[in-house]
N, C-alpha and C positions, 0 to 999 in steps of 0.2 A: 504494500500500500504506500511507503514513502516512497519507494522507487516509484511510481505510477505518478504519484505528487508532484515530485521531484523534478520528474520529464513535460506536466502538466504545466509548472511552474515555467520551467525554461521553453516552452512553448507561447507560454501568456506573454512573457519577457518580450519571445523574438516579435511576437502580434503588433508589437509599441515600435518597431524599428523601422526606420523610412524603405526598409524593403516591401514590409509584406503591409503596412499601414495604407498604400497607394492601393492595395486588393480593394476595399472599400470602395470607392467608385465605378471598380468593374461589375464587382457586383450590385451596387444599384442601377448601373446600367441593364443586367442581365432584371433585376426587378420588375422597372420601369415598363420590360419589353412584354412581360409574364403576368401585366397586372393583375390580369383576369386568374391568376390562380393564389394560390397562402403562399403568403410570402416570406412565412418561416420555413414553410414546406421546400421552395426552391432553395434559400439560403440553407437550409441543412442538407438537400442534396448535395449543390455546392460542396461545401464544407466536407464531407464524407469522400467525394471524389476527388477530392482534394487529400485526404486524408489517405485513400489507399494508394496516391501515387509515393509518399512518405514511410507508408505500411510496409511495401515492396521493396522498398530502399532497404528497412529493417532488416525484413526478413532477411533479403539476398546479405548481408553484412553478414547474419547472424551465422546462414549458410555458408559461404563460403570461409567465414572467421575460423570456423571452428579448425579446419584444414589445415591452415596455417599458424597457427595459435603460437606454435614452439618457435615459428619466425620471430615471432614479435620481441622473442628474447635478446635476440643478438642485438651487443651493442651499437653496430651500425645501423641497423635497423631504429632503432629508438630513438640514435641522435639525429637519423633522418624525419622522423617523423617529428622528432622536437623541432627543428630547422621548419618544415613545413607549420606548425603550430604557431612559428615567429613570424611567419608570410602573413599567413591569414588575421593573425591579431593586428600586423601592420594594416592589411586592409581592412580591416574593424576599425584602426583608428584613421584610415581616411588617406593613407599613403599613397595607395594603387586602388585601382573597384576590381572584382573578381566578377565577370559576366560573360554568359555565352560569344561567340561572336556578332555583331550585329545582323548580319545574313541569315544566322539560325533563328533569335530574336524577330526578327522583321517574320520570316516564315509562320514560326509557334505564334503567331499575334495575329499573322491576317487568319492561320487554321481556327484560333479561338474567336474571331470574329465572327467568320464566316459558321462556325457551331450554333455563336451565341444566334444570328440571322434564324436560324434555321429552329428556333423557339423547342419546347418542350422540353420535359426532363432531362433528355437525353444529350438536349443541346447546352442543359446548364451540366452535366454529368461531364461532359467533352474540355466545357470551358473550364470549369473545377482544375481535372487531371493536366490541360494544359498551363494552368494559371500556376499549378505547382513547378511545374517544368520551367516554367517565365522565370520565377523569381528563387528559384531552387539556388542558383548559382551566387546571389545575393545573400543566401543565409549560410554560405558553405562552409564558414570559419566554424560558428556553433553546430551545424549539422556533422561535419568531420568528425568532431570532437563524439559527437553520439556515436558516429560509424564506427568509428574506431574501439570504443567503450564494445557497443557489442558484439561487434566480431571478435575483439577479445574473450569475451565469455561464451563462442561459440554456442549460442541459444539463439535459433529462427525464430520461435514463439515469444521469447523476451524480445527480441529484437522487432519484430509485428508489434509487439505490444507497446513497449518504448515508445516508437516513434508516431505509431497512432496515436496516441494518449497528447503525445508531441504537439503535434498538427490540428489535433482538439484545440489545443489552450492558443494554435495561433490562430483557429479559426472564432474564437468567442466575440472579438469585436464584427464579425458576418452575422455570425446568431445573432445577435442584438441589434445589428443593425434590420433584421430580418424577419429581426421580432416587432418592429416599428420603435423600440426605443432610441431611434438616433440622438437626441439628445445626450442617453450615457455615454457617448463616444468622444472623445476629446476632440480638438480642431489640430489637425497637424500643425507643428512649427518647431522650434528649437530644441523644444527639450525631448525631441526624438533624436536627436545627435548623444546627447546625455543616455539616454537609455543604452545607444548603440553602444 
């Protein structure tokens, strides 16, 4: 249960970060187009296909972690993986951005456009799992960090369960907003660098 918390937590955290904080307008776009159905109902589909493209990341960590487990020991291995750790925190603090290339970007953008066009669950299902894919590479310094946690512990089911649990706490500002409470939702601005 703390571990579940835990991943909840640093899910909630990453939801406040000027990566996945801009999600919010896509999904009221996707709302807006869908009025005619509950619009918690599409914001939790959303949020859920969102959630297993995160799911599958787990799992696959947890699978193939486990294989390599006794890698992770050697010292070159570790100071590699610290060195990487020093990258990613640099671009956490704003050194370099870590992002798709913009050809791939521009591609996953017009396919989730053309999903969200194309209405029904399935097209908010589509935009969900590409929305993940969009800003995937923007959360990658703290998402590594989980990758790496469980593929260490070589567990699929922990690692599914981890990173769903994850993708819940950064999907709660969608719920709410889905919920019609947008008022709970902050106004983006500066002290989303601060969270970052």
């Amino acid at each position: 249960t703390l571990f579940r918390s835990l991943f909840f937590g640093f899910g909630l955290a990453l939801s406040l970060t000027p990566c996945i904080f801009p999600m919010i307008p896509i999904l009221s776009g996707v709302l807006v187009k869908t009025a005619n159905r509950n619009s918690f109902l599409v914001s939790v589909v959303y949020v859920l296909s969102m959630s297993v493209t995160y799911t599958i990341a787990g799992v696959l960590a947890g699978l193939f972690g486990g294989n390599i487990q006794a890698l992770f020991q050697n010292p070159y291995v570790i100071v590699s993986f610290s060195l990487v750790f020093v990258l990613l925190a640099l671009s956490m603090f704003g050194f370099f951005e870590i992002g798709l290339p913009s050809s791939i970007q521009t591609k996953l953008t017009k396919k989730s456009n053309e999903a969200g066009k194309k209405g029904g669950l399935l097209g908010v299902v589509i935009m969900g799992f590409l929305s993940a894919l969009i800003v995937g590479p923007c959360v990658a310094p703290p998402l590594a960090g989980a990758l790496i946690y469980i593929s260490q512990t070589g567990n699929a089911f922990l690692g599914g369960i981890a990173l769903f649990v994850m993708s819940i706490g950064m999907g709660i500002p969608l719920l709410i907003m889905g919920f019609g409470a947008n008022k709970l939702i902050p106004k983006a601005g500066s002290w989303m660098i601060m969270v970052n």
